[in-house]
Jmol script that loads the backbone (N, CA, C; Angstrom):
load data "model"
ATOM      1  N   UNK A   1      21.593  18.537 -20.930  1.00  0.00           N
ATOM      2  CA  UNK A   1      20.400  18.174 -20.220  1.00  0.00           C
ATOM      3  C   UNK A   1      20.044  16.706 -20.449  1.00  0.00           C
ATOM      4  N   UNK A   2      20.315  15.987 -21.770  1.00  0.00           N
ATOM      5  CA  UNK A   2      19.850  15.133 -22.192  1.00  0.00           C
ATOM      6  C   UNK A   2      20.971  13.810 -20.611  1.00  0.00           C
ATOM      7  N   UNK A   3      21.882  14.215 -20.556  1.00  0.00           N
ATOM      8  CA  UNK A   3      22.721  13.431 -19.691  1.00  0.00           C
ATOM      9  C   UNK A   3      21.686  12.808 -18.430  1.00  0.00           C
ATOM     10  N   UNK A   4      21.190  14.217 -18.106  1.00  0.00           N
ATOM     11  CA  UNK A   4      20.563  13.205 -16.343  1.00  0.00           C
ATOM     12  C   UNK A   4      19.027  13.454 -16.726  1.00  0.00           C
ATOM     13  N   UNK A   5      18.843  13.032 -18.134  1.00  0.00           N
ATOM     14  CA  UNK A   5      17.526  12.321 -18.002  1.00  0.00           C
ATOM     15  C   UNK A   5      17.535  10.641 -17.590  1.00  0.00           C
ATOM     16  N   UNK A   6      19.050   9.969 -18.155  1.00  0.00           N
ATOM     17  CA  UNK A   6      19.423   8.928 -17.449  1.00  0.00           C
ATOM     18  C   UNK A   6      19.708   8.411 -16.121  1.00  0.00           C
ATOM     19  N   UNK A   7      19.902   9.407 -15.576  1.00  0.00           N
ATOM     20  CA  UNK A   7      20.200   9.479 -14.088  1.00  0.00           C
ATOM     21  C   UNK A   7      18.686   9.187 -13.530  1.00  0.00           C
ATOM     22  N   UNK A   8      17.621  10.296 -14.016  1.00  0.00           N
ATOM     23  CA  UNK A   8      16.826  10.471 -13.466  1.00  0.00           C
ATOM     24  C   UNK A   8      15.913   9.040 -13.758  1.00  0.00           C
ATOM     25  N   UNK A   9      15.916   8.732 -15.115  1.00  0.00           N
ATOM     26  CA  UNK A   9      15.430   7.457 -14.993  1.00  0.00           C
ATOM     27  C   UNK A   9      15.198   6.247 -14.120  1.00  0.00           C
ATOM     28  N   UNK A  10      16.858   6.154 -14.092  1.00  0.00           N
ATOM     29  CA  UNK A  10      17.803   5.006 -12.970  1.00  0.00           C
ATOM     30  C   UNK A  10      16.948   5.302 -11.497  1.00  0.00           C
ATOM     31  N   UNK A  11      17.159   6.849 -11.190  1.00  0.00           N
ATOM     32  CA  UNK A  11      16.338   7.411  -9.947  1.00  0.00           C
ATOM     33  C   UNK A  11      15.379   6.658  -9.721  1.00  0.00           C
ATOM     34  N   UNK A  12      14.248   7.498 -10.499  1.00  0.00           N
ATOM     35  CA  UNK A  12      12.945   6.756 -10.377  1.00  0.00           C
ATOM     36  C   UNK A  12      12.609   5.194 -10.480  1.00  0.00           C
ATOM     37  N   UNK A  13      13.222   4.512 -10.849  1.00  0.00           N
ATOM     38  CA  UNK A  13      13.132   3.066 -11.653  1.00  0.00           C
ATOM     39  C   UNK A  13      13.467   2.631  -9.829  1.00  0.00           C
ATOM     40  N   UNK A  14      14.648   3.149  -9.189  1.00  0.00           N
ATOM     41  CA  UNK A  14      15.382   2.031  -8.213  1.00  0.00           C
ATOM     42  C   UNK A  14      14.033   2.650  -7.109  1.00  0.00           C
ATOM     43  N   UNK A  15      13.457   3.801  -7.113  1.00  0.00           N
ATOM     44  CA  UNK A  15      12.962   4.205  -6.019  1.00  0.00           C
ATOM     45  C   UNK A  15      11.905   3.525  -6.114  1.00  0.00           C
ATOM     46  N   UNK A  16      11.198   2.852  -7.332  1.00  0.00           N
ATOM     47  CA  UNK A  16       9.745   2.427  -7.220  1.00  0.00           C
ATOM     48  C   UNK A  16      10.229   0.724  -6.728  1.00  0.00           C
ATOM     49  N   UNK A  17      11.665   0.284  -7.069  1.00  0.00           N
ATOM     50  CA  UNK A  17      11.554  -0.963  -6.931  1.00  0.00           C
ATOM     51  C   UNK A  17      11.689  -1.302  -5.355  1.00  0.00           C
ATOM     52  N   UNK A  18      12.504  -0.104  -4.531  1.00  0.00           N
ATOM     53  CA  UNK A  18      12.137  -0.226  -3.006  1.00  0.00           C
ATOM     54  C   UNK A  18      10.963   0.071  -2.591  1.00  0.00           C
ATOM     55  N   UNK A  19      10.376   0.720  -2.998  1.00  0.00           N
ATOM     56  CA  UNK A  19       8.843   0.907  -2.620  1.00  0.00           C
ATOM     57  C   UNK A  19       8.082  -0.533  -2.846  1.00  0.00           C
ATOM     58  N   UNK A  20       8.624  -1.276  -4.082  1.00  0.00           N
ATOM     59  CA  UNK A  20       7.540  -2.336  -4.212  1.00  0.00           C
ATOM     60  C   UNK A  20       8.836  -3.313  -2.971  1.00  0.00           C
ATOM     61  N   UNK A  21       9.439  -3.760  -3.206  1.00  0.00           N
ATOM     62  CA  UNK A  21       9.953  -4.302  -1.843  1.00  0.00           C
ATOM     63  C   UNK A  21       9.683  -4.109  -0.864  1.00  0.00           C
ATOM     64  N   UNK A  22       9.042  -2.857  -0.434  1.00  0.00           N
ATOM     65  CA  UNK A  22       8.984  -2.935   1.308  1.00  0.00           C
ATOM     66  C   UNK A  22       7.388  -2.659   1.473  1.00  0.00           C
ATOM     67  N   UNK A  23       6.876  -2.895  -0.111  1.00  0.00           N
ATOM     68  CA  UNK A  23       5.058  -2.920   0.483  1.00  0.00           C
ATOM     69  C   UNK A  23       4.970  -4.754   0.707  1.00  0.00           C
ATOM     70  N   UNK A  24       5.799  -5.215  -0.260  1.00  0.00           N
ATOM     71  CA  UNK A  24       5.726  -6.590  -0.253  1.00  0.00           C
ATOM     72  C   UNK A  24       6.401  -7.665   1.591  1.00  0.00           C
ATOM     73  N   UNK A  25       7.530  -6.731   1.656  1.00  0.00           N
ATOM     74  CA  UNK A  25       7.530  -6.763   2.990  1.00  0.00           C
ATOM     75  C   UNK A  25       6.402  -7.136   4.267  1.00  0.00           C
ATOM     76  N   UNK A  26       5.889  -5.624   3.871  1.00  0.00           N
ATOM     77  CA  UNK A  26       4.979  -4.986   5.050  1.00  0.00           C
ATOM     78  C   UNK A  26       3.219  -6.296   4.295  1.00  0.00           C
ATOM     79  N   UNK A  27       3.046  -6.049   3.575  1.00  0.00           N
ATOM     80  CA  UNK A  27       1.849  -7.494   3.433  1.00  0.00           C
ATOM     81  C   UNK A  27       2.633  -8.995   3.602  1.00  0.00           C
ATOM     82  N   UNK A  28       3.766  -9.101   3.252  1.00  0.00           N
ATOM     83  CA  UNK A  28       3.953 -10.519   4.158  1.00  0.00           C
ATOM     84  C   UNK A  28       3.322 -10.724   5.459  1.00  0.00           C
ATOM     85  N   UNK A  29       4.302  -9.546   6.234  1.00  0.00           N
ATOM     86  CA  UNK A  29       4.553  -9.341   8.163  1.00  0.00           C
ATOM     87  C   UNK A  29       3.190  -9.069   8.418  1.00  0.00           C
ATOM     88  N   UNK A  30       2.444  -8.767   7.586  1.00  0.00           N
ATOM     89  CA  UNK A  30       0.660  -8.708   8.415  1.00  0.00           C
ATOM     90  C   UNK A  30      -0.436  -9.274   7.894  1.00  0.00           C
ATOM     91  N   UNK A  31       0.072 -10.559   6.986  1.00  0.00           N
ATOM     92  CA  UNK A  31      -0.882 -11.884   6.760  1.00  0.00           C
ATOM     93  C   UNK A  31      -1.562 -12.524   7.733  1.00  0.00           C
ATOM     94  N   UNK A  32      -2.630 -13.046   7.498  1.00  0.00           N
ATOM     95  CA  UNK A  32      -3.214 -13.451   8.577  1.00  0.00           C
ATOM     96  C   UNK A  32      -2.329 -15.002   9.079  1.00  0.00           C
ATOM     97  N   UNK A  33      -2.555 -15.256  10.196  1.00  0.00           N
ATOM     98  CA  UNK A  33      -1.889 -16.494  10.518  1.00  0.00           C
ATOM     99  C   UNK A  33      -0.458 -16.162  11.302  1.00  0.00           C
ATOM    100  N   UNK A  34       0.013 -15.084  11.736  1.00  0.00           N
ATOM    101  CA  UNK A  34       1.469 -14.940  12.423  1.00  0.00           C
ATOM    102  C   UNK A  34       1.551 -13.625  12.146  1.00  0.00           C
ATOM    103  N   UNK A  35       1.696 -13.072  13.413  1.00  0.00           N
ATOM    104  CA  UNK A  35       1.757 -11.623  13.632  1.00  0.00           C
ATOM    105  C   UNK A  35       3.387 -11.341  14.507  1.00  0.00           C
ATOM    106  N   UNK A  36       4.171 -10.809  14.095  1.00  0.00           N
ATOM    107  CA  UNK A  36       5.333 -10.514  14.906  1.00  0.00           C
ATOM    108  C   UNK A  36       5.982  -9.312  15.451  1.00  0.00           C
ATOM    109  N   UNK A  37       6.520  -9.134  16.467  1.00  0.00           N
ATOM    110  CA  UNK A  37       7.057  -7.920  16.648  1.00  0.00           C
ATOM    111  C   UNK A  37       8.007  -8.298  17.948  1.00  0.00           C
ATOM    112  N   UNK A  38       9.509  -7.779  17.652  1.00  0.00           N
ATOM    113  CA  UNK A  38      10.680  -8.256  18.103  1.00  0.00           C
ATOM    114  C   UNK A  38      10.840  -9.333  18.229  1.00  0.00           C
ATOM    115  N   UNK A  39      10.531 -10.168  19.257  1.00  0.00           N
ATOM    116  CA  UNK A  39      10.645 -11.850  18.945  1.00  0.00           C
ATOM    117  C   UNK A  39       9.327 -12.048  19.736  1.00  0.00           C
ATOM    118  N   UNK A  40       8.111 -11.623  20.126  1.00  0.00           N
ATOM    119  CA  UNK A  40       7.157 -11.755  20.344  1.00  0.00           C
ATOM    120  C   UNK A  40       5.914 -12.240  18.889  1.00  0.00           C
ATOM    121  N   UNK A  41       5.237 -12.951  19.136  1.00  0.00           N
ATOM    122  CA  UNK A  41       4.655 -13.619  18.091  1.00  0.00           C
ATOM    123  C   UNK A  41       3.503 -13.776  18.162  1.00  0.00           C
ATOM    124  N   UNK A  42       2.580 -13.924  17.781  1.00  0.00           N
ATOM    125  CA  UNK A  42       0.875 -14.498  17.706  1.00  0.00           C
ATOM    126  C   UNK A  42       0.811 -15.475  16.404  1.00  0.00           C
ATOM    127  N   UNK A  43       0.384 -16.980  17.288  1.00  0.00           N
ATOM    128  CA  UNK A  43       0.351 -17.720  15.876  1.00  0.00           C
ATOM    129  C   UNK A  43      -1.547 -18.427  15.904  1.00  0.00           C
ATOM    130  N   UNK A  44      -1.685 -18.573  15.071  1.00  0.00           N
ATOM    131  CA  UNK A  44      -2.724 -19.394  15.206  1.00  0.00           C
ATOM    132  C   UNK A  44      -2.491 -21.206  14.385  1.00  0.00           C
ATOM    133  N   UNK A  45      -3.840 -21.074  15.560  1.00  0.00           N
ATOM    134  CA  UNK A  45      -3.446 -22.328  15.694  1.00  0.00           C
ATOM    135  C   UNK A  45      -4.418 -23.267  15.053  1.00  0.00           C
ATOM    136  N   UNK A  46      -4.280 -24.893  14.996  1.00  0.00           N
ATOM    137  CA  UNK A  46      -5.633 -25.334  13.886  1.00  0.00           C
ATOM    138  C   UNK A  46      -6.623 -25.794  14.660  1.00  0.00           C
ATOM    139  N   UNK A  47      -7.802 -25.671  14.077  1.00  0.00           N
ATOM    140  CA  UNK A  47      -8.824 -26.157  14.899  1.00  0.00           C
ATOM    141  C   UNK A  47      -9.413 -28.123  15.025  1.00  0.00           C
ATOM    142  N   UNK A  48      -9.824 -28.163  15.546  1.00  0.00           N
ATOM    143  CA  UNK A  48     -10.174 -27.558  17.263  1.00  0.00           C
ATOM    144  C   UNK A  48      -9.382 -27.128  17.704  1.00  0.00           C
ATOM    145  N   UNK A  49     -10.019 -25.710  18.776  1.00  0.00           N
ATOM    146  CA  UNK A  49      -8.794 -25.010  19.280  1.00  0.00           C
ATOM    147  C   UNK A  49      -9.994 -24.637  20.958  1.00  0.00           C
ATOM    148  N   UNK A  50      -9.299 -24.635  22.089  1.00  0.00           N
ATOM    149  CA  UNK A  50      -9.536 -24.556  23.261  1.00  0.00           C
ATOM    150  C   UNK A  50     -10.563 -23.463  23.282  1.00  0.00           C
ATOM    151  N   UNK A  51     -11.476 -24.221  23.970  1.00  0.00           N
ATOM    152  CA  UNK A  51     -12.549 -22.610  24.018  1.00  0.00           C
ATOM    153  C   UNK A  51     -12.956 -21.683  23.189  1.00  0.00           C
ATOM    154  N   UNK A  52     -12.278 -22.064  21.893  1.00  0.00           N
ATOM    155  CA  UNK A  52     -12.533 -21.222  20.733  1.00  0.00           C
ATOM    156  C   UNK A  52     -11.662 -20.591  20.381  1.00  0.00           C
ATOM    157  N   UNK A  53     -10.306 -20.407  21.081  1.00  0.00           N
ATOM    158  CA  UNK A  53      -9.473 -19.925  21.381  1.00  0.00           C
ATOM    159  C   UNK A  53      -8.219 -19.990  20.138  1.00  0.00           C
ATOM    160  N   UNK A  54      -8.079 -19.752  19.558  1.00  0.00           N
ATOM    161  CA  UNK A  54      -7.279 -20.135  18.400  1.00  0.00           C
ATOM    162  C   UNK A  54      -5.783 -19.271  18.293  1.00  0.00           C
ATOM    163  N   UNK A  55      -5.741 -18.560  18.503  1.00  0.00           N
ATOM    164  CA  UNK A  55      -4.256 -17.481  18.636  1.00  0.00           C
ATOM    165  C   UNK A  55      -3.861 -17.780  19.896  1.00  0.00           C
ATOM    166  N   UNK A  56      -2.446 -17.919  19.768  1.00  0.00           N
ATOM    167  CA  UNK A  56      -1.365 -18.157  21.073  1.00  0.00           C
ATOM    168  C   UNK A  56      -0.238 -16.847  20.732  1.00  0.00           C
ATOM    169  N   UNK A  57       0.048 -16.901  22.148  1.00  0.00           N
ATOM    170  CA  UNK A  57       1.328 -15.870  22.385  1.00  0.00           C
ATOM    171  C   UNK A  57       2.338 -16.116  22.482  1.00  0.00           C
ATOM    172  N   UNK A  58       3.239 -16.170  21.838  1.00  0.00           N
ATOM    173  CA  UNK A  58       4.647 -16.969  22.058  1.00  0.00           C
ATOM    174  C   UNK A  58       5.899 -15.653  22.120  1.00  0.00           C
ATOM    175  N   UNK A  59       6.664 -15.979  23.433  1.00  0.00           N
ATOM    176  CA  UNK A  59       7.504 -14.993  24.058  1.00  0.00           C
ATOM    177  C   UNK A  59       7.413 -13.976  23.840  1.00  0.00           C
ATOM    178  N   UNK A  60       6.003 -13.519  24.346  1.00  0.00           N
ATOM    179  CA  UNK A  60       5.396 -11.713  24.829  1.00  0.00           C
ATOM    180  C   UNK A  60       5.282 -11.889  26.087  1.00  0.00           C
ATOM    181  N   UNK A  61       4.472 -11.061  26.221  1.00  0.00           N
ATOM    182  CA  UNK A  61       3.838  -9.986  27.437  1.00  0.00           C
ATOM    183  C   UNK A  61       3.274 -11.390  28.156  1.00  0.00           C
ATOM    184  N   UNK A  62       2.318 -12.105  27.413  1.00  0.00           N
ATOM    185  CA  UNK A  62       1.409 -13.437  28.727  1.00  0.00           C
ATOM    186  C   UNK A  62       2.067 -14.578  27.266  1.00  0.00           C
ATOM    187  N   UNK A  63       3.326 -15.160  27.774  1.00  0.00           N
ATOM    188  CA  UNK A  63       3.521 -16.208  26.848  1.00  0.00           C
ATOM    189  C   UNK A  63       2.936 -17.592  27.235  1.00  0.00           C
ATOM    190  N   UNK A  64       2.175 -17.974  26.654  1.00  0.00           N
ATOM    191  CA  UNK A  64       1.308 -19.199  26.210  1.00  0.00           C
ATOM    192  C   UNK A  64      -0.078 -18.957  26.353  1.00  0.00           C
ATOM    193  N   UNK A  65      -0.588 -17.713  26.486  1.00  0.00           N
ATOM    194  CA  UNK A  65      -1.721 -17.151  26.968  1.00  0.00           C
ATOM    195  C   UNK A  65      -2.806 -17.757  25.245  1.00  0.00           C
ATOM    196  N   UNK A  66      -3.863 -17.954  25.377  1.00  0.00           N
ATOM    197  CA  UNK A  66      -4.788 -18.146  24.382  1.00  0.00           C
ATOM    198  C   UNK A  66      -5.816 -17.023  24.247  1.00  0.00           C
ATOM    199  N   UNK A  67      -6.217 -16.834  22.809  1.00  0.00           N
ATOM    200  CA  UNK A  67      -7.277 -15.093  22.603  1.00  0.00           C
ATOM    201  C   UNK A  67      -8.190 -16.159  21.234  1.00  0.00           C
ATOM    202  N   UNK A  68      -9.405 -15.128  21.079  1.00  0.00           N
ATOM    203  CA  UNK A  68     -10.314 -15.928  20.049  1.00  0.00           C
ATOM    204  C   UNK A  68      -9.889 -15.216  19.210  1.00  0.00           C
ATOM    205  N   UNK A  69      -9.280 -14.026  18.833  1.00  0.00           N
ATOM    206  CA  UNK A  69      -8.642 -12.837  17.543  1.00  0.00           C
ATOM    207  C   UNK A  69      -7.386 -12.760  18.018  1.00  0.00           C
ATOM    208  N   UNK A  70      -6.977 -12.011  16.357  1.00  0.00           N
ATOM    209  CA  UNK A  70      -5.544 -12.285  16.271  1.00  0.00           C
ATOM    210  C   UNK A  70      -5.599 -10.560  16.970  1.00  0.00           C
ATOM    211  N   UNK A  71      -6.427  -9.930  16.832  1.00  0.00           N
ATOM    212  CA  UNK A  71      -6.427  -8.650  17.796  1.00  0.00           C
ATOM    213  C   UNK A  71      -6.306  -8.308  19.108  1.00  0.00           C
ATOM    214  N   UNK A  72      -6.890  -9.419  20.072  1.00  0.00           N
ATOM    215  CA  UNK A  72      -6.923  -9.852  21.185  1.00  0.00           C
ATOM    216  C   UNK A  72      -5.602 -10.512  21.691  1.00  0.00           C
ATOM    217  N   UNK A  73      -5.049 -11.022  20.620  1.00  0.00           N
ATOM    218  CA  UNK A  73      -3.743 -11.750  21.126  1.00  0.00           C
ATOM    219  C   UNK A  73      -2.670 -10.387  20.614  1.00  0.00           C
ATOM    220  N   UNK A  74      -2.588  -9.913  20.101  1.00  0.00           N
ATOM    221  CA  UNK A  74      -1.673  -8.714  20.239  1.00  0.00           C
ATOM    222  C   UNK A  74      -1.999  -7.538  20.893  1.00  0.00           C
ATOM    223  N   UNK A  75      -3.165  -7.329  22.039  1.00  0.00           N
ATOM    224  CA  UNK A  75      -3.270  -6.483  22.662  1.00  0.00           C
ATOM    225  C   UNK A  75      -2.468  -7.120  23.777  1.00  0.00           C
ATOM    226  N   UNK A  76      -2.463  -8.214  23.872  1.00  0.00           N
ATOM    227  CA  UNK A  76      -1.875  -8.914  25.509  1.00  0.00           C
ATOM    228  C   UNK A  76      -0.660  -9.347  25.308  1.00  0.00           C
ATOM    229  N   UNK A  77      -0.179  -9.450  24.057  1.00  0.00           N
ATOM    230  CA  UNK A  77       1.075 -10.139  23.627  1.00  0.00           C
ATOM    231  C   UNK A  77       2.293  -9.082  23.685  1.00  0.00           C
ATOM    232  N   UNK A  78       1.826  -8.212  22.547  1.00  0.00           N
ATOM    233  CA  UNK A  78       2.868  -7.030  21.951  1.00  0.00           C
ATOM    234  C   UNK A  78       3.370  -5.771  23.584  1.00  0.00           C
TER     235      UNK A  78
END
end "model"
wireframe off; spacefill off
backbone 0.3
color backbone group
């Protein structure tokens, strides 16, 4: 028994270190400032920004389109 308490160790040890890899992932990809999905993008931009307008769409749905949220620009973008 004592054998794959090592195993199980190794187990658990590699499974928490992909877990922390792909939370670290997933909070990169949804920092504020650049939102992506396939090669569609929302960046913001610095101010002064047009109308208040600060997020752009770059090769989505309305590419070069301007939104005041980064919410607004991935409803029209993504």
């Amino acid at each position: 028994m004592e054998k794959y308490t090592k195993h199980m160790n190794a187990l658990v040890f590699f499974s928490l270190l992909l877990l922390g890899s792909f939370a670290i992932h997933v909070q990169a990809s949804t920092q504020a400032g650049i939102g992506i999905t396939a090669k569609a993008m929302c960046a913001e931009g610095r101010p002064p920004c047009r109308d208040n307008k600060c997020w752009r769409c770059l090769n989505g749905r309305c590419n070069g389109c301007l939104y005041s949220t980064f919410g607004e620009c991935s409803s029209g973008c993504f």
